[in-house]
C-alpha positions as protocol buffer text, in pm:
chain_id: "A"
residue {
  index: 1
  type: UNK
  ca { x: 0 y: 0 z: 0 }
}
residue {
  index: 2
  type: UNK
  ca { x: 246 y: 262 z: 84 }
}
residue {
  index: 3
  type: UNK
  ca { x: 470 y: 212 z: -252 }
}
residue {
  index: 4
  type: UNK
  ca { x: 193 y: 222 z: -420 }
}
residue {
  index: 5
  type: UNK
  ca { x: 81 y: 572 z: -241 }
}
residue {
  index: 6
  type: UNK
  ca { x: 410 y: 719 z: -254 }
}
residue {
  index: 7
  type: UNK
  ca { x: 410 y: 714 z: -622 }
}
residue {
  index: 8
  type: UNK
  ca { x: 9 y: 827 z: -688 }
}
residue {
  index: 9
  type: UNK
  ca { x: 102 y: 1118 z: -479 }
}
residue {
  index: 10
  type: UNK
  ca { x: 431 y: 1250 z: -622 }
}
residue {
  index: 11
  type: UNK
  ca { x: 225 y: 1173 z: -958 }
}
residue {
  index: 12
  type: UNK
  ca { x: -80 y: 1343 z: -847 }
}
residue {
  index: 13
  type: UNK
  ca { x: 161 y: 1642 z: -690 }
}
residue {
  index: 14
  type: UNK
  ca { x: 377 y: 1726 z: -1022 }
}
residue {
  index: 15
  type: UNK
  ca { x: 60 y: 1762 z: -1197 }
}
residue {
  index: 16
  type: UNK
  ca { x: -94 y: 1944 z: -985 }
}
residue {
  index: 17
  type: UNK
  ca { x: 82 y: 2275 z: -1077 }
}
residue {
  index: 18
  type: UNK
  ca { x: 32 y: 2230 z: -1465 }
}
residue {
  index: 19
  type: UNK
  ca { x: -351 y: 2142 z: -1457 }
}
residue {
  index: 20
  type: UNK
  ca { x: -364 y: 2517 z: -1277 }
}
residue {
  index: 21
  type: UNK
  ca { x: -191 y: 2671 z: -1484 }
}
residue {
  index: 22
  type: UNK
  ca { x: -323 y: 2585 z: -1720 }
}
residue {
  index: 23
  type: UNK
  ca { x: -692 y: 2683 z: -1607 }
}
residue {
  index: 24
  type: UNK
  ca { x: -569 y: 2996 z: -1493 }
}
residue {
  index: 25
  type: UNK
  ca { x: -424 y: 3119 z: -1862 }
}
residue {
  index: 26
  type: UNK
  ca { x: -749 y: 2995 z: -2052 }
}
residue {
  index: 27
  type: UNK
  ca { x: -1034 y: 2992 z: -1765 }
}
residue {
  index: 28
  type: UNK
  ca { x: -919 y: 3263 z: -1514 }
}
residue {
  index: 29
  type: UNK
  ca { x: -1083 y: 3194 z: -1177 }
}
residue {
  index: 30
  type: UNK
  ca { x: -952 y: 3240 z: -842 }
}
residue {
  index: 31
  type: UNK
  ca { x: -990 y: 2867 z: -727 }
}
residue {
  index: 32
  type: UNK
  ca { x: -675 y: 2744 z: -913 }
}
residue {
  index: 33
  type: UNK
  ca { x: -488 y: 3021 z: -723 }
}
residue {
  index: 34
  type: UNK
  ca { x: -542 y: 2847 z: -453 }
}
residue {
  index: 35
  type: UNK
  ca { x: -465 y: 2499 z: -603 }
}
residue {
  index: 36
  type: UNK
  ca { x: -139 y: 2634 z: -637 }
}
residue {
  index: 37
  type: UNK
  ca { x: -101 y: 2737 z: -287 }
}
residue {
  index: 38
  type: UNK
  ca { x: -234 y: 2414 z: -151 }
}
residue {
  index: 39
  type: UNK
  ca { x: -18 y: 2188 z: -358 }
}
residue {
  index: 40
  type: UNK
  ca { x: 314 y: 2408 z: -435 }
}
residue {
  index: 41
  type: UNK
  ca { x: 511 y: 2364 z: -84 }
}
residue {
  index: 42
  type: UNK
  ca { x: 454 y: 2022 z: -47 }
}
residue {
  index: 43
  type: UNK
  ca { x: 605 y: 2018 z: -400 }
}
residue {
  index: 44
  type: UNK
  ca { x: 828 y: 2273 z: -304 }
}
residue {
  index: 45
  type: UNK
  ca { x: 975 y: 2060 z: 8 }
}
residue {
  index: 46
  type: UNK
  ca { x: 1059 y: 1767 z: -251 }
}
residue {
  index: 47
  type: UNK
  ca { x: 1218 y: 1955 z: -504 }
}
residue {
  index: 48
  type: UNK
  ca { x: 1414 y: 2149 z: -186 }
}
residue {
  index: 49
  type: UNK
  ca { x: 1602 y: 1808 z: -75 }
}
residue {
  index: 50
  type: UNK
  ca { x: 1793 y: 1781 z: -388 }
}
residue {
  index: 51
  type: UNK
  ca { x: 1865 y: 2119 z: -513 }
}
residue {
  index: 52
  type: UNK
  ca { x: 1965 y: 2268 z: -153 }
}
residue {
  index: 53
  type: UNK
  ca { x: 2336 y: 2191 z: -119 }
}
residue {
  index: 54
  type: UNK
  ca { x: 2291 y: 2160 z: 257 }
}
residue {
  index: 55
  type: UNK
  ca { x: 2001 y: 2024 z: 327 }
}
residue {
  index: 56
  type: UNK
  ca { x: 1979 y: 1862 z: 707 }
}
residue {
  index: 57
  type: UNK
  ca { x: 1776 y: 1521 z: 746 }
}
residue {
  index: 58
  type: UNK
  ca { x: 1765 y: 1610 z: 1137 }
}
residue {
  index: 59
  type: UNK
  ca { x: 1463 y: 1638 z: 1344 }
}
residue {
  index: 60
  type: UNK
  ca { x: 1303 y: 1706 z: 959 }
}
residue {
  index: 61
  type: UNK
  ca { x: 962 y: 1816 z: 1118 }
}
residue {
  index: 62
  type: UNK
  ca { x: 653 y: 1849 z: 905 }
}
residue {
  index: 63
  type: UNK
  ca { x: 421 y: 1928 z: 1116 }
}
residue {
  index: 64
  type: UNK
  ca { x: 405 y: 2346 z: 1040 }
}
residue {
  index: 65
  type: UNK
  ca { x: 363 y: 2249 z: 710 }
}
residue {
  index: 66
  type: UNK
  ca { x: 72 y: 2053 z: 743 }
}
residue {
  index: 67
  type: UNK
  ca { x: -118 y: 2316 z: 915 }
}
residue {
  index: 68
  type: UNK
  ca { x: -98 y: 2580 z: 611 }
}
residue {
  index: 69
  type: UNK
  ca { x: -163 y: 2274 z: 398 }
}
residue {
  index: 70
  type: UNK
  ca { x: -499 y: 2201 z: 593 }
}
residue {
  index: 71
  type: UNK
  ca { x: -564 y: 2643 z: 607 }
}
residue {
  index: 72
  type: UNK
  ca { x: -511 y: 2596 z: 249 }
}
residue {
  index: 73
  type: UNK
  ca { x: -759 y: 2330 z: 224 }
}
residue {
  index: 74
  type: UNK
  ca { x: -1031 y: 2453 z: 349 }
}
residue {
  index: 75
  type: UNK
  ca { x: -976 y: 2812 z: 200 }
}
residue {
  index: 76
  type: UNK
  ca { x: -1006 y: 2606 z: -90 }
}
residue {
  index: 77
  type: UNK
  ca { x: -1300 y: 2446 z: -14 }
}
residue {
  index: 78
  type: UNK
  ca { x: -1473 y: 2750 z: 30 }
}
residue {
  index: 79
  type: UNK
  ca { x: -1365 y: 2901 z: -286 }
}
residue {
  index: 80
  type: UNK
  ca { x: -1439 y: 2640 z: -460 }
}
residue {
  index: 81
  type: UNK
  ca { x: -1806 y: 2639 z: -350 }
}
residue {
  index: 82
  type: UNK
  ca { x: -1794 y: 3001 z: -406 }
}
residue {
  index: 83
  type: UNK
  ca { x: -1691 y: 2988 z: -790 }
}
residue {
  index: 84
  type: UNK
  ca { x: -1896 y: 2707 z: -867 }
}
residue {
  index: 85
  type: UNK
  ca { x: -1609 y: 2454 z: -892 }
}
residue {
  index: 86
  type: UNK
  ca { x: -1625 y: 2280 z: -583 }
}
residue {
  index: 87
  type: UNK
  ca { x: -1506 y: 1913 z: -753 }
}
residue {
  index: 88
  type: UNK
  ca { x: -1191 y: 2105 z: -768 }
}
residue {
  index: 89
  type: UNK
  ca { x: -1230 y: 2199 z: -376 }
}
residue {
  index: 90
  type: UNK
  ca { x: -1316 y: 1867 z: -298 }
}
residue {
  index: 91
  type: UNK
  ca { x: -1005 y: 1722 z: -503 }
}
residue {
  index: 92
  type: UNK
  ca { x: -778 y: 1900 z: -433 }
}
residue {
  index: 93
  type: UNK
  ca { x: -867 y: 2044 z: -93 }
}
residue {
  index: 94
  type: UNK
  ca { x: -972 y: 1768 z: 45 }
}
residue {
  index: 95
  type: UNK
  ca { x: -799 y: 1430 z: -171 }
}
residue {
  index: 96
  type: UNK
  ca { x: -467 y: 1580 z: -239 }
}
residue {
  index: 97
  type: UNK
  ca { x: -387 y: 1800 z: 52 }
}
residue {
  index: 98
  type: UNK
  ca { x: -556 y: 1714 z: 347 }
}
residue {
  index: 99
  type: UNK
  ca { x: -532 y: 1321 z: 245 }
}
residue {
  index: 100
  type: UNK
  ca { x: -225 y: 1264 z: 44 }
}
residue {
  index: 101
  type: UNK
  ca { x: 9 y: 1522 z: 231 }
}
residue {
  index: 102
  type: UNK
  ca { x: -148 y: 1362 z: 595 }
}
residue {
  index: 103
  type: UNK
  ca { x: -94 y: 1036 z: 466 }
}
residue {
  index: 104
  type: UNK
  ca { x: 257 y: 1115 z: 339 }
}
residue {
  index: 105
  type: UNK
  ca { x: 388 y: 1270 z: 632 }
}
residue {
  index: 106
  type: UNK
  ca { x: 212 y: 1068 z: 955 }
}
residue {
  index: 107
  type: UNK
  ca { x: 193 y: 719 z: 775 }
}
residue {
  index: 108
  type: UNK
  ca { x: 432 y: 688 z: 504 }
}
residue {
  index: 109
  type: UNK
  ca { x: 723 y: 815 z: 646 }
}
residue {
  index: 110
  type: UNK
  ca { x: 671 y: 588 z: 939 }
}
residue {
  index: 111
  type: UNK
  ca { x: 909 y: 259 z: 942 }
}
residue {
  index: 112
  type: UNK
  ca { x: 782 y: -67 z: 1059 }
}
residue {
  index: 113
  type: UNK
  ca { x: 1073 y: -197 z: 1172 }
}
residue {
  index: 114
  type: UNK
  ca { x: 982 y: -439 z: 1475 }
}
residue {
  index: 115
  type: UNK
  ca { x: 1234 y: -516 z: 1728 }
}
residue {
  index: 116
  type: UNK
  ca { x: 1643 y: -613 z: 1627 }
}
residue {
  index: 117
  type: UNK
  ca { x: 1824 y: -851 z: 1846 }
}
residue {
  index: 118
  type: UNK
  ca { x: 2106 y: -815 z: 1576 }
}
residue {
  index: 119
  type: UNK
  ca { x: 2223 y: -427 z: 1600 }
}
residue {
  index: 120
  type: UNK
  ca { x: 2242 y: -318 z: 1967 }
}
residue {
  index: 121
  type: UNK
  ca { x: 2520 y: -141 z: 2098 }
}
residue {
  index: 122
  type: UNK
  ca { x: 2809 y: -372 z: 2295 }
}
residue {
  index: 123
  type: UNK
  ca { x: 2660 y: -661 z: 2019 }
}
residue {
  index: 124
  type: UNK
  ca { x: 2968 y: -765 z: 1778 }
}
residue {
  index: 125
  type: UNK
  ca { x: 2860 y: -704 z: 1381 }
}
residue {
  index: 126
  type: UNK
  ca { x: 2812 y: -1034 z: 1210 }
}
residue {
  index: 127
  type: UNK
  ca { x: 3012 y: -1106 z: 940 }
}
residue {
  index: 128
  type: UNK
  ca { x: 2906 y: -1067 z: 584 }
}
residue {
  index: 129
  type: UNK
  ca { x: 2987 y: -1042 z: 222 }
}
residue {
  index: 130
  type: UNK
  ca { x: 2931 y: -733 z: -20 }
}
residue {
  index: 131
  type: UNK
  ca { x: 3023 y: -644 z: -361 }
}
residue {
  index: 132
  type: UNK
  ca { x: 3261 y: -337 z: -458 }
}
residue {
  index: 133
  type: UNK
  ca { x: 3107 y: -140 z: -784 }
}
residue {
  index: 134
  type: UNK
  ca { x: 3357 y: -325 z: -984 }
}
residue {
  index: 135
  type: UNK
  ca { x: 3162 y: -671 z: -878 }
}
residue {
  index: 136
  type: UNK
  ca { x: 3448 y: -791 z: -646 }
}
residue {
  index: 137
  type: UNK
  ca { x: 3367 y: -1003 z: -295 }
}
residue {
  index: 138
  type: UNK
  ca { x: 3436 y: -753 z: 32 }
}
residue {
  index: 139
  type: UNK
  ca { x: 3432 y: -950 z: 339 }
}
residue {
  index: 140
  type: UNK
  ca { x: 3342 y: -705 z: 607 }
}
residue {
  index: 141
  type: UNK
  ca { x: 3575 y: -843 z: 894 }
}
residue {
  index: 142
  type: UNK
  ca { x: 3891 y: -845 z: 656 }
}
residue {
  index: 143
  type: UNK
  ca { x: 3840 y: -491 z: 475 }
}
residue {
  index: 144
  type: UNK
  ca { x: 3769 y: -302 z: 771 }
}
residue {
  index: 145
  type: UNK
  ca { x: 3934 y: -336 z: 1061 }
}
residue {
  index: 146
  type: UNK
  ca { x: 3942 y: -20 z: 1215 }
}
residue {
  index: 147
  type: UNK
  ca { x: 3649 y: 207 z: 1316 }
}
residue {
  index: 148
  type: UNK
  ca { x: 3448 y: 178 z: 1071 }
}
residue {
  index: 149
  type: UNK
  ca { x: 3081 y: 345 z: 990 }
}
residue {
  index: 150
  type: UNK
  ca { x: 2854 y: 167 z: 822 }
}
residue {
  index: 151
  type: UNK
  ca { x: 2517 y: 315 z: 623 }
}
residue {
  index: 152
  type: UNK
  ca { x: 2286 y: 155 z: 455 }
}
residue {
  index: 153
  type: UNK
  ca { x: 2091 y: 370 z: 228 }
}
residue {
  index: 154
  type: UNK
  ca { x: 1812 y: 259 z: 6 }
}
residue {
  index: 155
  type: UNK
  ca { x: 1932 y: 423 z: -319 }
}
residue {
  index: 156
  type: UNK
  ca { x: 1969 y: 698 z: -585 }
}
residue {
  index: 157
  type: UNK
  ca { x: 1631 y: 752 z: -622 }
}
residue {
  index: 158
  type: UNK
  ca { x: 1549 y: 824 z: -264 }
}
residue {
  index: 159
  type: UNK
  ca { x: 1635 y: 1215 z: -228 }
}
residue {
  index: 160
  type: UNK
  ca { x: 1624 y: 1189 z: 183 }
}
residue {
  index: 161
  type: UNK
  ca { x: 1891 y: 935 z: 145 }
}
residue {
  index: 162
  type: UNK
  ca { x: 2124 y: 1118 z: -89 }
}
residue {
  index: 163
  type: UNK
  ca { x: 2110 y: 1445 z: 105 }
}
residue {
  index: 164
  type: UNK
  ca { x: 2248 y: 1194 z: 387 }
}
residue {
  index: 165
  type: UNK
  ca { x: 2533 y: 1110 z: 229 }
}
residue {
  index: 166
  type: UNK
  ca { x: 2601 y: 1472 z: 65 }
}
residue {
  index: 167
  type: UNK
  ca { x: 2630 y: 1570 z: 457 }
}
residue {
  index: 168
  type: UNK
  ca { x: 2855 y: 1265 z: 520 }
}
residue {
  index: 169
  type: UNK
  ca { x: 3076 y: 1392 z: 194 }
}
residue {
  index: 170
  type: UNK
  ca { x: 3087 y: 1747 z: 343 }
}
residue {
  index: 171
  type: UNK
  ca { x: 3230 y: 1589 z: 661 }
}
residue {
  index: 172
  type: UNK
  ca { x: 3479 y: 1330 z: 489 }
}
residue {
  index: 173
  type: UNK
  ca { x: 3789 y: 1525 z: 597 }
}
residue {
  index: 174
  type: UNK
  ca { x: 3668 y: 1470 z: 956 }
}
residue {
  index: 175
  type: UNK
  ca { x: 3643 y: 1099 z: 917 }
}
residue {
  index: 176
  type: UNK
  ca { x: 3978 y: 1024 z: 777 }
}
residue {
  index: 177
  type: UNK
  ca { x: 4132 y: 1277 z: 1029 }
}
residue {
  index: 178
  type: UNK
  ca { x: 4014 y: 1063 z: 1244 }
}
residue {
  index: 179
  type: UNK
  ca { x: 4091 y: 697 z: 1063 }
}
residue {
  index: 180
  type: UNK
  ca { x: 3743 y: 619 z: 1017 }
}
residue {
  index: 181
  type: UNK
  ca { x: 3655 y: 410 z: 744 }
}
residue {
  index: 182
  type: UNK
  ca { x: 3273 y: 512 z: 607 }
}
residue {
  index: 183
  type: UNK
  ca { x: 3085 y: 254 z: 396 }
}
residue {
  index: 184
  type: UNK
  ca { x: 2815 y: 308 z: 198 }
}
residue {
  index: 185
  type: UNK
  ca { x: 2573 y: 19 z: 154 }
}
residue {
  index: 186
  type: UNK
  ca { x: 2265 y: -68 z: -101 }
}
residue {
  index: 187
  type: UNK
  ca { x: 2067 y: -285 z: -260 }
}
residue {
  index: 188
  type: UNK
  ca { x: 2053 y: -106 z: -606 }
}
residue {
  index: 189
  type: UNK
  ca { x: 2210 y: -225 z: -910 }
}
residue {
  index: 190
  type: UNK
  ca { x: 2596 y: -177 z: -901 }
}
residue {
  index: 191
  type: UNK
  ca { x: 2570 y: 121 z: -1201 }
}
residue {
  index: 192
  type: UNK
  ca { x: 2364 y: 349 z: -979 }
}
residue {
  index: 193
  type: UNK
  ca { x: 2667 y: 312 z: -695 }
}
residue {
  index: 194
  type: UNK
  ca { x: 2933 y: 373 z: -930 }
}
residue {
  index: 195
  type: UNK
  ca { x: 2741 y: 706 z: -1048 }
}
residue {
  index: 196
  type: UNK
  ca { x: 2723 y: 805 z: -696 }
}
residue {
  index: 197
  type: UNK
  ca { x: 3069 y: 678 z: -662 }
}
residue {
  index: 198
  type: UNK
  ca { x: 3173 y: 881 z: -958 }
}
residue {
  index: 199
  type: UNK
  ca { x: 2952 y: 1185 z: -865 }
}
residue {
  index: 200
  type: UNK
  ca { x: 3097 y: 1238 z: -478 }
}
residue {
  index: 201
  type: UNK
  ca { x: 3468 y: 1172 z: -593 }
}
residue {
  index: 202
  type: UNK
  ca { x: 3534 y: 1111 z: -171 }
}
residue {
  index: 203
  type: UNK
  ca { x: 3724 y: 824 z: 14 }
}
residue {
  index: 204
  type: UNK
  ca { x: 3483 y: 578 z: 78 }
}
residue {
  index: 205
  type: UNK
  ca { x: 3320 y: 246 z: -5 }
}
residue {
  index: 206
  type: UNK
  ca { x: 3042 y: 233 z: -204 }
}
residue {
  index: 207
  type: UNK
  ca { x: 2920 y: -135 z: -171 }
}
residue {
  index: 208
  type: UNK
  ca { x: 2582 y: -323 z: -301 }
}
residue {
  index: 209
  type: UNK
  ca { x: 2439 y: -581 z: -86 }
}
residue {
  index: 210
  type: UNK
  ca { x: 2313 y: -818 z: -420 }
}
residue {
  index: 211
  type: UNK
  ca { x: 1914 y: -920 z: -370 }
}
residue {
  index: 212
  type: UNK
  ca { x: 1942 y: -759 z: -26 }
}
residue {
  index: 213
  type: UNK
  ca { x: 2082 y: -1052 z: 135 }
}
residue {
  index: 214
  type: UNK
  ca { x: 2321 y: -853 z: 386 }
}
residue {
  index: 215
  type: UNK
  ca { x: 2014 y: -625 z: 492 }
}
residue {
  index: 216
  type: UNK
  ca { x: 1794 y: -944 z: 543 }
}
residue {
  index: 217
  type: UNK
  ca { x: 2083 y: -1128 z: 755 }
}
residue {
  index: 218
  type: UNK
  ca { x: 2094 y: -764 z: 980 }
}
residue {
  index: 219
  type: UNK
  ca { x: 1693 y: -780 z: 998 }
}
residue {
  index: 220
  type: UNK
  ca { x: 1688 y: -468 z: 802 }
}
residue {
  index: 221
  type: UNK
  ca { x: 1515 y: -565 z: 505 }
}
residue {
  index: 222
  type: UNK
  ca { x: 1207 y: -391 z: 368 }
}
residue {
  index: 223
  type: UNK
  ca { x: 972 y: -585 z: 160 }
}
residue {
  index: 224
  type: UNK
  ca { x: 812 y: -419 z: -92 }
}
residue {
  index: 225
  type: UNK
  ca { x: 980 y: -116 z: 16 }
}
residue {
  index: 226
  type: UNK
  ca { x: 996 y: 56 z: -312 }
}
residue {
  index: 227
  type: UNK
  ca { x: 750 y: 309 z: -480 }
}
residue {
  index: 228
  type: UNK
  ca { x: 539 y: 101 z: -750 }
}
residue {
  index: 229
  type: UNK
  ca { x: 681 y: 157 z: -1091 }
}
residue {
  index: 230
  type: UNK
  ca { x: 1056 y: 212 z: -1011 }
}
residue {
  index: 231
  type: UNK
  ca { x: 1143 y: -138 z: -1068 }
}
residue {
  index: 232
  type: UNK
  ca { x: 1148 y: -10 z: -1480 }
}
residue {
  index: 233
  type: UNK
  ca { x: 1493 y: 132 z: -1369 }
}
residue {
  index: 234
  type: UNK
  ca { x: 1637 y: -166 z: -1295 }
}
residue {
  index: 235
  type: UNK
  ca { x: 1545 y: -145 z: -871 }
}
residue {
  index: 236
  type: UNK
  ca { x: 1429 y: -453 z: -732 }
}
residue {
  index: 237
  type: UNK
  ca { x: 1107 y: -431 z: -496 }
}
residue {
  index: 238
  type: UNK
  ca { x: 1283 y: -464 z: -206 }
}
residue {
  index: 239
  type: UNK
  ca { x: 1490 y: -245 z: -25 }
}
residue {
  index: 240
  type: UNK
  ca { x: 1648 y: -148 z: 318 }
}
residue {
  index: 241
  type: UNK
  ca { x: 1551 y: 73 z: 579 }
}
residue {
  index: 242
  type: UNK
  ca { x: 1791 y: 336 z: 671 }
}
residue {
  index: 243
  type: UNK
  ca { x: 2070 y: 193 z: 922 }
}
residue {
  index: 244
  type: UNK
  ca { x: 2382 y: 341 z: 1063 }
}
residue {
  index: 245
  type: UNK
  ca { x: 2646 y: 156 z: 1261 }
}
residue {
  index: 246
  type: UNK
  ca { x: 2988 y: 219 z: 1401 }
}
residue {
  index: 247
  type: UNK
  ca { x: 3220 y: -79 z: 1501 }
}
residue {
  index: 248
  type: UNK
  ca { x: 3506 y: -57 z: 1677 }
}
residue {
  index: 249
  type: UNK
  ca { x: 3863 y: -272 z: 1595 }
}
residue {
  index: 250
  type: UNK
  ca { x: 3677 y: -581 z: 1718 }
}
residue {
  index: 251
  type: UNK
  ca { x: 3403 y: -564 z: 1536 }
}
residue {
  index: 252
  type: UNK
  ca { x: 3200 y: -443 z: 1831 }
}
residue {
  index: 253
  type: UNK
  ca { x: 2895 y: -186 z: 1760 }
}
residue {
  index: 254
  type: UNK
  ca { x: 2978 y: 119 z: 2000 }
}
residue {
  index: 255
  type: UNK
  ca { x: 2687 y: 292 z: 1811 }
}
residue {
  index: 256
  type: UNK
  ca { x: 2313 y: 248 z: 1603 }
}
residue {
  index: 257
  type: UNK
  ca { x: 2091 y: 415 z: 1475 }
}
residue {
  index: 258
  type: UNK
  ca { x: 1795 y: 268 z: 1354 }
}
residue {
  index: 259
  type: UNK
  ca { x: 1588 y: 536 z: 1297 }
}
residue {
  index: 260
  type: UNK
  ca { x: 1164 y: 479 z: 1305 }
}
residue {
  index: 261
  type: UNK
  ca { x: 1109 y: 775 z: 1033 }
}
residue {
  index: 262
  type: UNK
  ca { x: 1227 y: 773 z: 675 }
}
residue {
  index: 263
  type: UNK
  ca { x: 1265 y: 1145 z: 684 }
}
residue {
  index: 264
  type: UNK
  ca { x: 1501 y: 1191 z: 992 }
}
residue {
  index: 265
  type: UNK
  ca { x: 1838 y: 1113 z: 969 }
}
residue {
  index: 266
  type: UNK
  ca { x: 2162 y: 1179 z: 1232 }
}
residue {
  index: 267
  type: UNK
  ca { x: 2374 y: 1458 z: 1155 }
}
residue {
  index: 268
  type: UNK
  ca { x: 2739 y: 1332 z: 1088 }
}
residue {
  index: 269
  type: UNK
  ca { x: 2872 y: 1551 z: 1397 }
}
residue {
  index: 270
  type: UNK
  ca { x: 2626 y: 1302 z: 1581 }
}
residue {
  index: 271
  type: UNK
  ca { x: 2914 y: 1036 z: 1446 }
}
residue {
  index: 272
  type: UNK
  ca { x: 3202 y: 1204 z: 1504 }
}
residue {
  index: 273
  type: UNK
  ca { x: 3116 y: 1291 z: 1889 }
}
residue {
  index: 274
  type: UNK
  ca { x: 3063 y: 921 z: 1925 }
}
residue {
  index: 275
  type: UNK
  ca { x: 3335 y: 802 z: 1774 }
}
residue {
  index: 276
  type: UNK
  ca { x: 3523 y: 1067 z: 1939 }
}
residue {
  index: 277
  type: UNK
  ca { x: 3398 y: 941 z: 2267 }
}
residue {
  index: 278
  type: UNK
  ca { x: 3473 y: 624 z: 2223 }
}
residue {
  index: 279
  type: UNK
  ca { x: 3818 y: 648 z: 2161 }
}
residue {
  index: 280
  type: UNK
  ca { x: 3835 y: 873 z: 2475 }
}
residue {
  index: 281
  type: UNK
  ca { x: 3715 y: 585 z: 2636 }
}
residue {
  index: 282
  type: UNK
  ca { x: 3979 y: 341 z: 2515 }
}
């Protein structure tokens, strides 16, 4: 159900701004003004995560936004029964904005996770096996034996996820200042992690965990975790939900976060206090 929402609503979102448009250049009336202001932040917010170059995943709260989206709604309601077009109220005011945003940002972006007996701090990281964009075996326990941070992301198409790892790049003097190795796990297909790879031109590993076998071993899997129709780009159905783990020389988590909301990610100084912490500590 939720892939299949996420991908209605981005659809039903892009067009919104067109269909208004277009009304309001060949059938001027004041109702598609306000179709624009119900529907353009939400929009807005999307567009925002990829095309601000420092865009923080932390604490990302929605909830302001919801409240001029339901204003919006019912100014649109009213307008619309006002002008005579109240399908368009009812549509837009009432499917798009006050359903599809509410639904987007109090159930979708919720994780069902359920409880991991895996990835607990003081637990040691199982072993497992990866592949480096150039198809290669990497046995976790013999590549990295230092600190090491681990994230698994769910891919190129998921903009919360890359502005994660554009912070992490901003920071990747800090890491190896401080000899941390940072690896970069999905599912995708290996071309998509050489692009990024390619793209961020920084010192770390870029790994795919093949048919989501590492993710399912961690109990991080998500099943039919993808928005409907993606899968045409090569993406399998499943994915993984965000994950971040530091291990120490011993394999030895000292640090997880498995976060309950897609939209909320650690900061990477939330990393590098912990990690310098823990070598206080030792």
């Amino acid at each position: 159900m939720k892939s299949l929402f996420i991908s209605v609503y981005m659809m039903l979102l892009m067009l919104a701004p067109i269909h208004a448009s277009y009304f309001i250049i060949s059938d001027f009336s004041y109702v598609w003004i306000v179709v624009l202001a119900a529907t353009l932040p939400m929009l807005i917010f999307f567009l925002s995560i990829n095309m601000t170059p420092y865009f923080s995943t932390y604490n990302l709260n929605l909830t302001p936004l919801y409240v001029w989206e339901v204003a919006t709604a019912i100014l649109l309601l009213a307008v619309g029964y006002l002008t005579g077009h109240w399908l368009v109220g009812i549509y837009y005011g009432i499917g798009v904005t006050l359903i599809g945003s509410g639904l987007y940002i109090y159930w979708y972006s919720k994780l069902e996770r359920g409880s991991n007996n895996i990835l607990k701090v003081g637990a040691r990281l199982p072993n497992f096996e990866l592949k480096d964009i150039e198809g290669q075996s990497v046995s976790f326990r013999q590549a990295f034996e230092g600190i090491t941070l681990i994230v698994f992301y769910r891919g190129n198409w998921c903009p919360i996820c890359m502005a994660q790892i554009k912070r992490l790049a901003e920071n990747a003097k800090e890491f190896r200042e401080r000899e941390v190795d940072v690896v970069l796990v999905s599912p995708q297909p290996p071309s998509y992690t050489f692009a990024l790879a390619k793209k961020l031109k920084v010192p770390f590993y870029f790994l795919v965990d093949e048919e989501n076998k590492v993710a399912q071993q961690l109990k991080i899997s998500s099943k039919e975790g993808m928005p409907k129709g993606i899968e045409l780009l090569g993406y399998d159905s499943e994915t993984v939900y965000p994950t971040v783990i530091l291990t120490d020389n011993d394999g030895q988590i000292f640090y997880v976060d498995l976060t309950d909301n897609y939209r909320e990610r650690p900061e990477p100084v939330s990393f590098i206090d912990e990690i310098d912490r823990h070598y206080a500590i030792s």
